[in-house]
N, C-alpha and C positions, 0 to 999 in steps of 0.2 A: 679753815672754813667750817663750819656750823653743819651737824648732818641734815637740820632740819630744814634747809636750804639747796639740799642735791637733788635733784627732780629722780634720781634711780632708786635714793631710799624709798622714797614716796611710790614710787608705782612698784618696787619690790613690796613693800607694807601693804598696797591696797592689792594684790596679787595676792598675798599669803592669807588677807581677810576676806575676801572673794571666793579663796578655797575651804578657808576655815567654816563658811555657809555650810557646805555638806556635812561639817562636825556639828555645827553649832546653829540647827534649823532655827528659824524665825523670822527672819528678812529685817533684821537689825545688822548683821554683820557684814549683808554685802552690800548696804547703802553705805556704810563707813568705809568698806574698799573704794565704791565707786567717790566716793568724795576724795579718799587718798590719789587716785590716777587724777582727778580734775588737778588737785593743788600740783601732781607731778606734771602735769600739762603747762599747768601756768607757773611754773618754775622755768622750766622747758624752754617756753617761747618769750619769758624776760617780763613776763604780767606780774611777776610777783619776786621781792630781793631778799624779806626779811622772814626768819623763822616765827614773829609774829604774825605778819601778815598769813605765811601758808598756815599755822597753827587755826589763825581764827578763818581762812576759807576754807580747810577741813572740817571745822564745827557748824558752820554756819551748809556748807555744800552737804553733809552728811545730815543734818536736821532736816532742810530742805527736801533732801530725796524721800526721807522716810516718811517726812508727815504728806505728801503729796503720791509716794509711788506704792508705799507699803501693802496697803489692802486692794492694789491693782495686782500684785506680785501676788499675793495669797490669794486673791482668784484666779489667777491666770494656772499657779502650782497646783491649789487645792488646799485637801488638807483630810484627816482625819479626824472630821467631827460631826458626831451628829445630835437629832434632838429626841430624848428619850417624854414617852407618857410621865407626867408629873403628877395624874391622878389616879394615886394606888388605888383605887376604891373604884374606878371604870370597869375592871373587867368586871367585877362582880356582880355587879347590879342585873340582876333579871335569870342568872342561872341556877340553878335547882339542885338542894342539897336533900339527906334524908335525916329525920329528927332520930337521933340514937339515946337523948335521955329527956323526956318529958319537960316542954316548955311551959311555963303558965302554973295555974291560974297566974290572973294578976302580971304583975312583974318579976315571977319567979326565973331564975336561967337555967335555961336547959343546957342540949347538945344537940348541932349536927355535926353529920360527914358531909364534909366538901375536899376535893382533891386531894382523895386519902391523907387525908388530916381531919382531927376535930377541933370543933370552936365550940367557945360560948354561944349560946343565942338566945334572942328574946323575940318575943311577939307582939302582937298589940293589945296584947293580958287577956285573951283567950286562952285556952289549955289547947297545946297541939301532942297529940300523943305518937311513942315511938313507931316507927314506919313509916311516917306518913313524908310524902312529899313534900318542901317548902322552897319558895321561892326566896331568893334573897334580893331583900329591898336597896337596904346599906350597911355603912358600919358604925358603930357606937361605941367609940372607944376600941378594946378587944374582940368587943362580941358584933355578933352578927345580926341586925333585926330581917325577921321573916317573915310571910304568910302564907298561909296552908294553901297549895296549888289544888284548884279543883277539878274533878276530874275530864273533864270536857276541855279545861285548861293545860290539864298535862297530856295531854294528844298534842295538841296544839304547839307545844314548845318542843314536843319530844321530835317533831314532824322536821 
């Protein structure tokens, strides 16, 4: 006799890949169990004689489950995924650094401190001189474009 014809192979295999789920997370491995226990069932009760036949209703049972149960199983399980800010440049906009090396005239680059770090920075070819407060607009490549916070402004944000 032919093993691929013993209904206890077949539901010992889909038993061993049922378990093997908890090695081998995805919900690939226990839709191929559960296809192996259908083909040991229909071996079982005489619906099925030849190791092609269970072969091709393993492949066919096992396809089925996945494309119709899989993403019902990973919601039902979960999962550990989440969705990260894609735009590095959001926090920045709108918070306030200090000029530590002279921006300007023109297009020349300066410095500020933002988050005990320095950057490059540029203006909008105005001269901002050191100390002074700037807002940061965006980013430009490395650098950081700025504009001088006024003072009735910087209450305002410091609030």
């Amino acid at each position: 006799m032919n093993a691929l014809t013993q209904p206890h192979y077949w539901a010992i295999a889909g038993l061993i890949l049922m378990i093997a789920e908890a090695i081998i997370p995805g919900g690939i491995v226990l839709f191929l169990g559960i296809g192996a226990l259908i083909v040991a069932a229909s071996l079982f009760f005489g619906l099925l004689s030849t190791w092609v036949g269970a072969l091709t209703l393993w492949f066919i049972a096992s396809l089925v489950l996945l494309i119709l149960f899989r993403n019902v199983a990973q919601n039902m399980v979960g999962g550990d995924s989440h969705i990260d800010d894609t735009d590095e440049d959001a926090h920045l906009y709108g918070k306030q650094a200090t000029v530590i090396e002279t921006i300007g005239p023109a297009t020349q680059v300066g410095r500020v401190q933002y988050q005990d770090s320095t950057w490059p920075a540029i203006a909008d070819g105005s001269t901002i001189e050191t100390g002074v407060q700037v807002r940061i607009i965006c980013r430009d490549n490395i650098s950081l474009v700025v504009e001088r916070v006024e003072p009735e402004l910087r209450t305002k944000f410091n609030q």
